[in-house]
N, C-alpha and C positions, 0 to 999 in steps of 0.2 A: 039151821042157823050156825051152830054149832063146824059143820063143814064149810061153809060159805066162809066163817070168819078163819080159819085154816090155811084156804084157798087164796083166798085176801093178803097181797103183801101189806108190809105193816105201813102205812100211810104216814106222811110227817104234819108237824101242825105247820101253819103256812110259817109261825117264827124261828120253826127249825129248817126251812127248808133253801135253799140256793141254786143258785146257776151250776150248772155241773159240765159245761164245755168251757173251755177256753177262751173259746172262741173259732169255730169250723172255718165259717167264712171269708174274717179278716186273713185268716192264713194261705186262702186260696186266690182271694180278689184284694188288688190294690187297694189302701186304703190313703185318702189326702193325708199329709202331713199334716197342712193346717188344720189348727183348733181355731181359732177364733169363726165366730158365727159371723158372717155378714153376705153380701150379696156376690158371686164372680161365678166364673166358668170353673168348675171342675174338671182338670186336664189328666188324663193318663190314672186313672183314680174308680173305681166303681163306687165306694162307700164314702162317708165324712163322717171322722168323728163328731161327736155331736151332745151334749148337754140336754135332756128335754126341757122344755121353761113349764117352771109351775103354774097351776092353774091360783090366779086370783082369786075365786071365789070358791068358797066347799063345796068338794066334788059329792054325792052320793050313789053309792051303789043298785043300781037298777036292778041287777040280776047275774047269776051266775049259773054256768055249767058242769054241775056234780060231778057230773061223766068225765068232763074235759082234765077238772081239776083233778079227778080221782085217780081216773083211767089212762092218761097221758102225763100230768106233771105229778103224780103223785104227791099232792096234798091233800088232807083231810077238809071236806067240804064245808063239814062248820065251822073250821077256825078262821076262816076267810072272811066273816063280818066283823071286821075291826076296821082301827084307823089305820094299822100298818100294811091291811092287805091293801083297804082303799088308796093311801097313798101312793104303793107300789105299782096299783095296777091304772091308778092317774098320770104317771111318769114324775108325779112329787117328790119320790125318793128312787136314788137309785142304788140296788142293792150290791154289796160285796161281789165283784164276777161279774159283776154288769162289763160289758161292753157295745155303750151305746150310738149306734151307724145311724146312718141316713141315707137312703140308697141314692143315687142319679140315675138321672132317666131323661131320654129324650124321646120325641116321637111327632108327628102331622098335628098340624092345623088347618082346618081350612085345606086341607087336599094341595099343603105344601111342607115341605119337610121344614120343621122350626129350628132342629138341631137342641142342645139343650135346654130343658123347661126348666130345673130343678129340683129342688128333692122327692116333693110333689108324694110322702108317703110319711106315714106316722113312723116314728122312733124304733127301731130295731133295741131293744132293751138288753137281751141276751137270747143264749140258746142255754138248752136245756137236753139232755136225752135222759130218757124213764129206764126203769127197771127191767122192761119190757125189749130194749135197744131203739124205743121208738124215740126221734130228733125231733123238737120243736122251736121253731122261734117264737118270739114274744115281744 
């Protein structure tokens, strides 16, 4: 036990812990200018800024992955039963370092090319790289 916990980098509780990239992919793919949320073409642009919308009713936490959170973002697995993991990980709150995208995407219907569908993918929150140099988005 005693080795194990040696071995073990020291894990943060989820209230100490933060986005630790910049931001990778903003800096490599265009991102819209526009803020404002509404319906158009994204031109010349991969990402849109983007706001997540809170959820209306209380969200609750179904389950989590010890590993994912231990092993990859380095946070301590039981601090993550709160409101502040839950809200973070509902897009309720968005944390310091967030940089929240929206990808674009286009692709077939119907076995004809559609051309833009839109965003058509959950919220890009931030990125993240571990102790380890491993990169995740979230």
């Amino acid at each position: 036990k005693q080795l194990e916990e040696a071995v073990q980098p020291d894990l943060l509780k989820f209230s100490e812990w933060n986005f630790t990239l910049p931001g990778v992919l903003p800096t490599h793919f265009p991102v819209e200018p526009e803020k404002k949320n509404f319906v158009r073409q994204v031109r010349n642009a991969v990402f849109s800024s983007v706001q997540p919308t809170p959820f209306e009713s209380k969200c609750r936490l179904a389950a989590v992955s010890d590993d994912v959170l231990e092993n990859i973002l380095d946070i301590d697995a039981s601090s993550v039963w709160s409101d502040d993991f839950l809200d973070f990980a509902s897009g309720n709150r968005v944390l310091a370092g967030s940089n929240p995208l929206s990808h674009r995407y286009g692709g077939h219907q119907f076995g004809t090319w559609a051309g833009q569908l839109g965003d058509g993918r959950a919220v890009l929150l931030g990125e993240y790289q571990n102790r380890g140099i491993l990169g995740a988005e979230l």
